[in-house]
N, C-alpha and C positions, 0 to 999 in steps of 0.2 A: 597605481596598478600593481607595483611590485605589493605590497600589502594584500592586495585581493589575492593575488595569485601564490601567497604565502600560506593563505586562509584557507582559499577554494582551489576544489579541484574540475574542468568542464566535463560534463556528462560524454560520455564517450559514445561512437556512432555500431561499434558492435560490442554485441552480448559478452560480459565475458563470463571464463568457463570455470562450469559449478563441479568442484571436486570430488571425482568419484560417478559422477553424472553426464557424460561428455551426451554433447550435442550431435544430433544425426537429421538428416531432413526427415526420414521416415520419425524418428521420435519427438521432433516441432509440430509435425503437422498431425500427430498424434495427439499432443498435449494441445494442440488450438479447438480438434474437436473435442476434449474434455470439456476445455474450461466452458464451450457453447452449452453444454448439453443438460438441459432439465432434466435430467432420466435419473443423473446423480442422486437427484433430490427424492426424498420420499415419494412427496407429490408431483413428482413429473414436471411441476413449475416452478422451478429454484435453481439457478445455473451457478457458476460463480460469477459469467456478466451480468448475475443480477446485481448483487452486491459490488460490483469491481467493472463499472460501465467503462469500456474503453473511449467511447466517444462522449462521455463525464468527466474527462481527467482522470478515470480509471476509480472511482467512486459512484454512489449512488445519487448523491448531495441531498441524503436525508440525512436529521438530526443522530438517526440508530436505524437499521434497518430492517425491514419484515422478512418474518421469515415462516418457517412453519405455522401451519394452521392463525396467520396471522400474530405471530408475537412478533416482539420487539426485542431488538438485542439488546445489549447493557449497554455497548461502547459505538461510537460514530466507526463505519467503514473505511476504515486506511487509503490511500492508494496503492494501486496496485507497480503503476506507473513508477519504474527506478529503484521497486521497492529491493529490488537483487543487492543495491550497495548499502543498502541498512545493517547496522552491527545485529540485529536479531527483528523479527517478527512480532507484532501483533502491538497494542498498545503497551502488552507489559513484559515483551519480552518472553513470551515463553514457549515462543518456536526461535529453534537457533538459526533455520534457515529456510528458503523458499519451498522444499521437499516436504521440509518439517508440518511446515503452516498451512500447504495444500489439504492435507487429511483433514485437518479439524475442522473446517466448517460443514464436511458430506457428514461427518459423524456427529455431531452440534445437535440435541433434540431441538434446541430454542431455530436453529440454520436451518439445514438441509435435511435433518434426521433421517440418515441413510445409517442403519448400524454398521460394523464394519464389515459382516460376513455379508450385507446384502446390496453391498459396493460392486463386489465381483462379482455376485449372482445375477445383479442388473445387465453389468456388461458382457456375460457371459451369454446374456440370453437375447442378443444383439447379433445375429450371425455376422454382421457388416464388422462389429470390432476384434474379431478372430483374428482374422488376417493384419488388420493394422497394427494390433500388439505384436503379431509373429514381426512383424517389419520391424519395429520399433526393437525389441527385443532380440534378436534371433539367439538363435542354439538354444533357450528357454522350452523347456518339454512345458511349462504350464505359464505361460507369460500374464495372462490377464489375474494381478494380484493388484492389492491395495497399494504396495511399496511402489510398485512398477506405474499405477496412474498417478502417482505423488512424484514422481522422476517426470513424468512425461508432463506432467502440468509443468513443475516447476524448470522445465524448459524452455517451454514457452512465456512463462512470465519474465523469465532473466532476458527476454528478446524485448520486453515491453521501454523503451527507452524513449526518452524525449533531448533528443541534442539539439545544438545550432540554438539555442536560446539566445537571446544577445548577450547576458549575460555570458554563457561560454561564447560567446567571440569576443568580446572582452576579455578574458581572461587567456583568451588565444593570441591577444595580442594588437585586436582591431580597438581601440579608444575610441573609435566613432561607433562603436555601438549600443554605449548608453547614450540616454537623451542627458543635460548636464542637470538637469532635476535628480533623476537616477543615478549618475553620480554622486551626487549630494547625498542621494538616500544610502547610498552605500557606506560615505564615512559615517554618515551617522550611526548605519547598522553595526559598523565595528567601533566607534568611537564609543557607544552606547554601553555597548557590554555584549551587545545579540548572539554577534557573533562566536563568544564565549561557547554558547551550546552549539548553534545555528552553523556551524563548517563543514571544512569537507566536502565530495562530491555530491551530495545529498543534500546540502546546506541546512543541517541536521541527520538525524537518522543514526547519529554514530555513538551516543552517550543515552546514559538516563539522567536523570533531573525530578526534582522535587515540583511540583504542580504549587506554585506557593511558595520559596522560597524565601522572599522578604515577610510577604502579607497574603491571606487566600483570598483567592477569586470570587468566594461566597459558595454558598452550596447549590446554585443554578450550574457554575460552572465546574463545582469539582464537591460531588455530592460526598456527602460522610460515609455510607457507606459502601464506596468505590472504594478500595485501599491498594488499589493498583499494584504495584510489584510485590507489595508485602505477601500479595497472597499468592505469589507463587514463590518465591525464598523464605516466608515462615517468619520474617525477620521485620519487627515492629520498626525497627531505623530505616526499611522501606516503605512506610504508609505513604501513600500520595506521592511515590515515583513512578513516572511515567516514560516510558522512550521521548526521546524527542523526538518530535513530528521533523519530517523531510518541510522544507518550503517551496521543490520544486512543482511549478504547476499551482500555486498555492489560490493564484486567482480564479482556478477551475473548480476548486475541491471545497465550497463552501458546501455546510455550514462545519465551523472552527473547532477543536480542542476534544479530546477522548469522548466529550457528553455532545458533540454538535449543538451546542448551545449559542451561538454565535454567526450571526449571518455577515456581519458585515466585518471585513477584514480592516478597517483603522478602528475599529471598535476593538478587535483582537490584538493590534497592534498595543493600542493606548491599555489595556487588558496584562498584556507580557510586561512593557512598563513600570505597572506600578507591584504586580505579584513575583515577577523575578528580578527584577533590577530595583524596585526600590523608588522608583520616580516617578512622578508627573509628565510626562511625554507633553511638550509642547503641538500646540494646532500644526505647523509647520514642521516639526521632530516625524509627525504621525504622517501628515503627508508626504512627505519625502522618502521615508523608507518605505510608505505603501507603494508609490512609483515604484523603485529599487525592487520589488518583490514584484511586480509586471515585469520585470526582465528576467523572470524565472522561467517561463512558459517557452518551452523546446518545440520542438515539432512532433506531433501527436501521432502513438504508431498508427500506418494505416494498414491495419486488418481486415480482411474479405470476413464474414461470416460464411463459417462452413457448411457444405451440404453434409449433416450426420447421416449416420445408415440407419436404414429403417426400422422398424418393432414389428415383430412378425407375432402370431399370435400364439407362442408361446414365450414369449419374453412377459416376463414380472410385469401387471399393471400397476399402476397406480395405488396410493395406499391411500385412502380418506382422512 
């Protein structure tokens, strides 16, 4: 236990506080009817709980997700779920923080394709979100801004937590809260190497890493041209680095890896094995940590879906 608890840290039962961003009830429950609201999206049908299903494990559990006029994104949908103690955002990293990351999918043509100036024009034309930005905001002579629904989302996401996993009661101190399979799976996990990337609160989420570090996955699972971090640092010694994925929830949030190419999670496992470690994962290696990663799964937040305020008929329709 001293070992896990050197490694890990358990997911904690309140939000904590995003710097520069302080939390208000009026600016939670601001940012909970965002993230609901299709209205974001061009087409009136693209929330972020499309892409970011709370009752998904805070994923869609597609391979990539649809988005406008039907396309497909490039990369599998993150979770959303804990994503506040991640060292940065998005597969590659190129939102620093949950404020950051909010914007880019309303603006996203392949997403949401809301330009940014027709962000505010939407919500402006909502007489219902008047009043709620003044709450959220106050002394603000023009509150309803792009910056200001990128604060008030990402308020609400940093609330999205899953504690009480057995694993953090184990780590809190209760032994009897893994089954002794799970156990098992655990020293393996850190005997293995996993936990090399795989720590922290996050049990990942805090480093990047090379997709392929011994040997590649093959181009199913990490296509040629994906070049993940490189193409946002410029820097060819980043081709095929990718954030490390969180594993909390990990049994919620199939299908597996930046391409969702992988449904079944000892496949994924036996997958990590041989492309970062180098190994052969035994029948038994593979069962055992797959147990151990069932003790991920926290208690899932429980959010009301909001009543939004209505579209009166001059608010922005719909765009085709």
């Amino acid at each position: 236990m001293a070992t896990a608890q050197a490694l890990f840290k358990p997911i904690p039962r309140a939000a904590p506080a995003l710097p520069g961003n302080a939390a208000t009830p009026a600016k939670l429950d601001l940012g909970r009817m965002l993230y609901f609201d299709p209205r974001l999206s061009a087409s009136h049908a693209i929330s972020c709980a499309s892409c970011h299903n709370i009752g998904l494990g805070g994923t869609d559990n597609q391979p990539t997700s649809i988005g406008h006029h039907w396309q497909r994104g490039a990369r599998n949908a993150p979770t959303v779920l804990n994503a506040v103690f991640n060292t940065a955002q998005f597969w590659d990293g190129r939102a620093a923080d949950l404020q950051a990351q909010a914007g880019g999918p309303m603006v996203n043509p392949v997403e949401m394709a809301s330009p940014k100036a027709h962000v505010t024009e939407q919500l402006k034309g909502v007489p219902g979100y008047h009043d709620a930005f003044a709450k959220a905001f106050p002394g603000e002579a023009d509150p309803i801004t792009l910056p200001n629904v990128e604060k008030a989302l990402a308020v609400f996401e940093a609330g999205l937590l899953t504690p009480d996993a057995p694993f953090d009661r184990y780590l809190k101190g209760d032994a009897s809260a893994l089954t002794a399979v799970q156990k098992q799976g655990l020293k393996r996990f850190i005997d293995k190497g996993c936990a090399a990337c795989h720590a922290g609160i996050n049990v990942g989420g805090g480093m990047y890493a090379k997709f392929g570090v011994v040997a590649s996955p093959g181009a199913t699972m990490r296509p040629p041209g994906d070049k993940g971090r490189s193409a946002v640092t410029g820097m060819t010694g980043d081709d095929y680095i990718f954030k490390v994925p969180t594993l909390r929830n990990i049994t919620l949030t199939a299908p597996y890896f930046h391409t969702g190419s992988v449904w079944d999670l000892r496949q994924a496992v036996e997958v990590m094995g041989s492309a970062q470690l180098g190994t052969t994962l035994s029948a038994a290696d593979v069962d055992d940590i797959t147990a151990f990663l069932g003790s991920l799964t926290g208690v899932q937040p429980d959010i009301s879906v909001p009543i939004l305020p209505g579209s009166v008929a001059a608010t922005p329709r719909p765009q085709p």
